[in-house]
C-alpha positions, 0 to 999 in steps of 0.5 A: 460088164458095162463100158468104161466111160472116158471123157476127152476134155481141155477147156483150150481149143485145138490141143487135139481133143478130136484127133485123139477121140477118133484115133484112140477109138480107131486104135482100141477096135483094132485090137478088138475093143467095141468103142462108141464116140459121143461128139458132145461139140456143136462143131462136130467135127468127130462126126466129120473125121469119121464121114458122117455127113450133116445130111446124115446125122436125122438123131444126134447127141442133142436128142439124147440129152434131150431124152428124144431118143435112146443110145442104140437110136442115136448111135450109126456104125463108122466105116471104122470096123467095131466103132460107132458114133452119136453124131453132133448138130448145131443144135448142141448149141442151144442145150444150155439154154433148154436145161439150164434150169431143170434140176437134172441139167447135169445128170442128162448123159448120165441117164441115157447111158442107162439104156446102154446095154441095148446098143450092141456093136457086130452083135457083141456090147459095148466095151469103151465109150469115148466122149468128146468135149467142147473146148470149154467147161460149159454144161455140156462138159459138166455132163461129160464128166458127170457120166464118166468114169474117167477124164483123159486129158489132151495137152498140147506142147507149147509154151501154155500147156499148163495154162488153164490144167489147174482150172480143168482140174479143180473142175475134175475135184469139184464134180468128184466131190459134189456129183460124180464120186467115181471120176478119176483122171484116167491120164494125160496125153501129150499131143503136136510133139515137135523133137526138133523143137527145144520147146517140146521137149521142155514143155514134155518134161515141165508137164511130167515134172508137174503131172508125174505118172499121170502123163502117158509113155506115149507122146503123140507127135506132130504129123501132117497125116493126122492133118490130112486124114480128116478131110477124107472121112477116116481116121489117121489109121486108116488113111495111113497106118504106118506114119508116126501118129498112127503108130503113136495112137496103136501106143495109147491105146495099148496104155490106156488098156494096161492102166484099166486093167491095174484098175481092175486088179487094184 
């Protein structure tokens, strides 16, 4: 069977987005899940979170929207048993320019997940495929979302959560209905949850009145281990598998599962 393809996408920075692509992506192998990351930002800090050093990353994401280099070339196996990673370089930043005016700009990642079956992981193939956005709704995340099956949407508690979701969303309708008729909007995780705020716990039921089923069970918590754990190279479930954040991502994952078997079975 081909993997399922999910976008992590906000237009807003810092609500997230690579926190929850690597602990996600950790969290789904751990309970026997093939997961391939693609760092679609120029940042790369995904690729950072998982110890791929820049001295490292000789094929990256560039060259596979370049059509330079195939899934299996680009991909390199993260210390994280059963996940692999397409490594992002600054070069991302000069996509725009290269395609913008070639008539499968937006189709790009869409066509070189057509080589995906030649990528195995510990011999078996690919079950989920997670992409992780630049904050901004540029081509790279048009691409993205052109390539997926469906969006999961960060969300950070504070007071302009929903600030910009009407933007992301009409984004999401506008390439289901003229590019990508199969996207669907898999969910919405609540991320950087404080219970000792007030304003959490009304952001969390402003977003749930807003969002309904869409929003997870799951709410992410704000943790310091989360924090901490990039800056060793490892996913927070490595670094510390017992603090709360870890905890909440085996969660999602488990979530995120349950819902793609309803999918299945619908």
């Amino acid at each position: 069977m081909a993997p399922r393809i999910l976008t992590l996408a906000n237009q807003k920075g810092g609500v997230g987005k690579t926190t929850t692509a690597i602990n996600l992506a950790t969290a789904l192998a751990a309970i026997g899940e093939r997961v391939l990351i693609v760092d679609l930002d120029p940042q790369g800090n995904a690729s950072t979170g998982l110890g791929i050093n820049r001295q490292g990353r000789d094929v990256s994401s560039y060259d596979l929207l370049m059509g330079d280099a195939r899934v299996a070339e680009a991909a390199v196996m993260t210390s994280v048993p059963n996940v692999a990673i397409v490594p992002s370089t600054l070069d991302l930043l000069g996509v725009e320019l290269t395609i913008a005016q070639q008539a499968d700009r937006a189709f790009r990642l869409r066509d070189a997940f057509r080589a995906m079956h030649e990528l195995t992981i510990n011999g078996k193939p690919v079950s989920y495929v997670l992409i992780d956005c630049p904050p901004s709704l540029n081509l790279l995340t048009i691409n993205a979302l052109v390539a997926a099956d469906a969006v999961l949407v960060p969300l950070q508690c504070e007071f302009f959560a929903l600030e910009g979701m009407s933007q992301l969303l009409q984004t999401i309708e506008q390439i289901r209905s003229t590019l990508n008729p199969r996207l669907s909007i898999q969910g919405v995780v609540m991320t950087m949850f404080d219970r000792r705020n007030n304003l959490s716990e009304q952001v969390l039921a402003d977003v749930r009145s807003e969002m309904g089923s869409l929003v997870y069970d799951t709410v992410i918590p704000r943790n310091v281990r989360l924090s901490e754990a990039p800056s060793y190279g490892k996913p927070a479930l490595l670094y510390d598998l017992k603090c709360a954040g870890s905890q909440a991502y085996l969660r999602l994952a488990t979530e995120v599962i349950r819902r793609e078997r309803q999918l299945v079975a619908a």
